[in-house]
One Martini backbone bead per residue (centre of mass of N, CA, C, O) as a GRO file, in nm:
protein
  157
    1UNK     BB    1  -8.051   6.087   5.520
    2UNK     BB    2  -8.255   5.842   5.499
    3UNK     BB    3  -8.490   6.026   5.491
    4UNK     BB    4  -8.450   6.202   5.253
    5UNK     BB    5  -8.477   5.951   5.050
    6UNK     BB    6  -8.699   5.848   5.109
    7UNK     BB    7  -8.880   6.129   5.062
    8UNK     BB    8  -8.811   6.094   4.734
    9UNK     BB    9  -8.904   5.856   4.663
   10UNK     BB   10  -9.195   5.898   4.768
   11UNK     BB   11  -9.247   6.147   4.560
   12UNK     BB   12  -9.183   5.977   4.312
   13UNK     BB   13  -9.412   5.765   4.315
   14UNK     BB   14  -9.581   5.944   4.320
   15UNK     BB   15  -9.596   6.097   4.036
   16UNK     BB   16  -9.571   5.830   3.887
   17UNK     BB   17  -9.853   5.729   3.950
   18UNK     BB   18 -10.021   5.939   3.846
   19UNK     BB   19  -9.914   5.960   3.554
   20UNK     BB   20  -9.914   5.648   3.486
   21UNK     BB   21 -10.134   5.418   3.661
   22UNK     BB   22  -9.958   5.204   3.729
   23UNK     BB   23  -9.952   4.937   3.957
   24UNK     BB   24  -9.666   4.762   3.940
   25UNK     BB   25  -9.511   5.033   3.977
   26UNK     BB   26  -9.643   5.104   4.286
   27UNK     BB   27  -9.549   4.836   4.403
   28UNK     BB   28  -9.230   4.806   4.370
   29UNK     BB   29  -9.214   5.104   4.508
   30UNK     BB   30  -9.322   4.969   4.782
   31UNK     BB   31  -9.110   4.762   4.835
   32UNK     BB   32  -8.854   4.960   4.811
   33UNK     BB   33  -8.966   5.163   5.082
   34UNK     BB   34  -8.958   4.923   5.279
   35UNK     BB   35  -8.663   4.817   5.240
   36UNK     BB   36  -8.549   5.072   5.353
   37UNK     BB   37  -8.657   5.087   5.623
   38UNK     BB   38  -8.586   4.760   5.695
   39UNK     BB   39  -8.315   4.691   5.613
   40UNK     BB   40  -8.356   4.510   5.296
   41UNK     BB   41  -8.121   4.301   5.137
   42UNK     BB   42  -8.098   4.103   4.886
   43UNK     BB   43  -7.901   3.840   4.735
   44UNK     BB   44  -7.985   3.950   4.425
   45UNK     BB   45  -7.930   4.255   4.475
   46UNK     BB   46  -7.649   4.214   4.571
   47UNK     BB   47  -7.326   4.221   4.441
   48UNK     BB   48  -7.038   4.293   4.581
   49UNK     BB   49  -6.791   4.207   4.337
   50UNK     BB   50  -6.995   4.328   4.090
   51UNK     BB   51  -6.954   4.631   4.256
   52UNK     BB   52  -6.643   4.636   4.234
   53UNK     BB   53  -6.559   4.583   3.965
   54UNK     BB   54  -6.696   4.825   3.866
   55UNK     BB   55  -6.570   5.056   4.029
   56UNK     BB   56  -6.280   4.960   3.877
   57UNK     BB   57  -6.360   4.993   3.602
   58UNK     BB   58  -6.478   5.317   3.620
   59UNK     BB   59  -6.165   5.433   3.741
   60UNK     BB   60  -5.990   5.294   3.497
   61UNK     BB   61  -6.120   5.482   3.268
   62UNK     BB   62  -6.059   5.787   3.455
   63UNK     BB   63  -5.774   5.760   3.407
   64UNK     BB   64  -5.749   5.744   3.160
   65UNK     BB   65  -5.860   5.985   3.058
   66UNK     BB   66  -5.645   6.127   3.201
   67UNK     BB   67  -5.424   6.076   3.047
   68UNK     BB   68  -5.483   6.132   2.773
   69UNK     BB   69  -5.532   6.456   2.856
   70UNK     BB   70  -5.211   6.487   2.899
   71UNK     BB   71  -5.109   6.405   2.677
   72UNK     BB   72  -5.225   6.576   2.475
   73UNK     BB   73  -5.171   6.880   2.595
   74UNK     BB   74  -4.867   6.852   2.534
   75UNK     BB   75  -4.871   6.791   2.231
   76UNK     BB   76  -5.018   7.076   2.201
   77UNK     BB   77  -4.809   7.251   2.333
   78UNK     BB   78  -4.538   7.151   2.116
   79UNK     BB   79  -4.686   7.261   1.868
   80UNK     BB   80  -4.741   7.530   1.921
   81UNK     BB   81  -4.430   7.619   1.978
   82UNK     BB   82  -4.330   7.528   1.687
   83UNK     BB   83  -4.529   7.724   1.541
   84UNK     BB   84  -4.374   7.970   1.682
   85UNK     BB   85  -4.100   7.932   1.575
   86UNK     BB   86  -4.108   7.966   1.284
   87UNK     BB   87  -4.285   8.301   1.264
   88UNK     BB   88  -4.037   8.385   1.464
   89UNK     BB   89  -3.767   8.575   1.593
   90UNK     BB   90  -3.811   8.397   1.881
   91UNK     BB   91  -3.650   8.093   1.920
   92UNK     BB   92  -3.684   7.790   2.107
   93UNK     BB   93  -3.437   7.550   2.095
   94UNK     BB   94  -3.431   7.484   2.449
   95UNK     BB   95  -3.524   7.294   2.736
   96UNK     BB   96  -3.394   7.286   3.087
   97UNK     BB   97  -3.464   7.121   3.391
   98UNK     BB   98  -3.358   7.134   3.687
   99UNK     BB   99  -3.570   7.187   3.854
  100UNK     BB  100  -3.916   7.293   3.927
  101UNK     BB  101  -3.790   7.633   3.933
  102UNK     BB  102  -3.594   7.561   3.715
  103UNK     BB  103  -3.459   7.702   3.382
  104UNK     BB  104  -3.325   7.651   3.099
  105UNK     BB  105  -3.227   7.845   2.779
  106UNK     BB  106  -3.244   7.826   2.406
  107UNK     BB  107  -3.184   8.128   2.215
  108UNK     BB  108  -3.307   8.238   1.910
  109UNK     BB  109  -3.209   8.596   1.797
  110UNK     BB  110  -3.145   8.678   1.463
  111UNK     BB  111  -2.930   8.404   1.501
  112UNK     BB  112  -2.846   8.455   1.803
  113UNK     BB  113  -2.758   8.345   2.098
  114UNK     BB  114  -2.921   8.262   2.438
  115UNK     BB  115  -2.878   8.224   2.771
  116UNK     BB  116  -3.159   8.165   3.003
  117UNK     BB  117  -3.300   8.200   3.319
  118UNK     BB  118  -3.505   8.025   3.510
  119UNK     BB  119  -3.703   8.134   3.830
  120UNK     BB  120  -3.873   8.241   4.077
  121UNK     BB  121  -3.747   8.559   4.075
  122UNK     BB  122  -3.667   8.514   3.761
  123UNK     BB  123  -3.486   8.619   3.491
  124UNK     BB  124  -3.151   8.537   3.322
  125UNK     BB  125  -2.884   8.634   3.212
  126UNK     BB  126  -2.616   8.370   3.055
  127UNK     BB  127  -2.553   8.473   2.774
  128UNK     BB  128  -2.376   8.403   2.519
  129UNK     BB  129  -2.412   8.198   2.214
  130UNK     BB  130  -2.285   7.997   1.986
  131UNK     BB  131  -2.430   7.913   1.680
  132UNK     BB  132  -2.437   7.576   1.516
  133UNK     BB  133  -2.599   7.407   1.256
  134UNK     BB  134  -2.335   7.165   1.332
  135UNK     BB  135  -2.333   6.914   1.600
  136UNK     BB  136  -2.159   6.719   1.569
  137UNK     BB  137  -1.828   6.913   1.642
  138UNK     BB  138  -1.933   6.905   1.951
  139UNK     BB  139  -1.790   6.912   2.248
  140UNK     BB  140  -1.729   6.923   2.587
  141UNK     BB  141  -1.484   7.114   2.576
  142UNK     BB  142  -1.619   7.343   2.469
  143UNK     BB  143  -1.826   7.370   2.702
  144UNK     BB  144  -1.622   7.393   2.926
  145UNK     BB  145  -1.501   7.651   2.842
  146UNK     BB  146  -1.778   7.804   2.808
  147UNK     BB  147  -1.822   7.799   3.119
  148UNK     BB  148  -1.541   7.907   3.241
  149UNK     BB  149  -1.599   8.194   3.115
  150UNK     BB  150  -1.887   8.251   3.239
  151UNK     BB  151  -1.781   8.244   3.544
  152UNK     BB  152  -1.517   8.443   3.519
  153UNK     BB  153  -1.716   8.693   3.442
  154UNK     BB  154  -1.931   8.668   3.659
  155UNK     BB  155  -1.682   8.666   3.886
  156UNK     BB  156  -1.597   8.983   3.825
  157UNK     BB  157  -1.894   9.149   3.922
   0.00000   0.00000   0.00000
């Protein structure tokens, strides 16, 4: 691999000195593969903590670009969604996860709710669901309620 890279320099000297006909820029690059062959580095030239900030800095960079693309692509997302919901005849009320593989939608068609679940096996419809305006005066009774009626209406299929 050393050798790859010396060869590599070796021939863009050649190259740049041909073109540019500089002097001490040929001279330069003749100090530069000698001290590659030679393994040798000045404490001039490379400071450690100066060249770890530096790769801290830059890894810190690139996660913060990476969180920020992640940011935009959900809300960009979930405006998608609402504004699917808007023009469409089905829409999309609320997603609850349950799993990672698996969770319920309240979906509203056409006026009516329904309930359906998504696994890894697929869709399946829970019920129909009485939709209201006004949710400030349903309470957990009546969610109880109506989890009984359709748990006793499954369990006798």
């Amino acid at each position: 691999m050393q050798y790859f890279v010396t060869s590599l320099i070796f021939l863009f000297s050649f190259f740049t000195s041909s073109l540019s006909g500089e002097n001490e820029i040929v001279q330069k690059q003749d100090e530069t593969i000698s001290n590659v062959f030679m393994n040798e580095t000045s404490d001039q030239d490379f400071s450690f903590w100066g060249e770890f900030m530096h790769m801290m800095l830059i890894l810190a960079l690139l996660v913060g670009v990476l969180l920020f693309v992640s940011w935009f692509l959900k809300r960009m997302m979930f405006t998608r969604m609402q504004q699917a919901n808007t023009d469409s005849f089905i829409k999309i009320l609320e997603r609850r996860g349950l799993t990672p593989k698996s969770a319920v939608y309240l979906l509203e068609v056409n006026g009516s709710g329904y309930l359906v679940g998504e696994t890894a096996q697929g869709l399946h419809s829970l019920g129909k669901v009485p939709l209201e305006d006004d949710k400030s005066h349903v309470n957990e009774s009546d969610f109880n309620q109506l989890l009984k009626s359709k748990s006793v209406s499954s369990g006798k299929e």
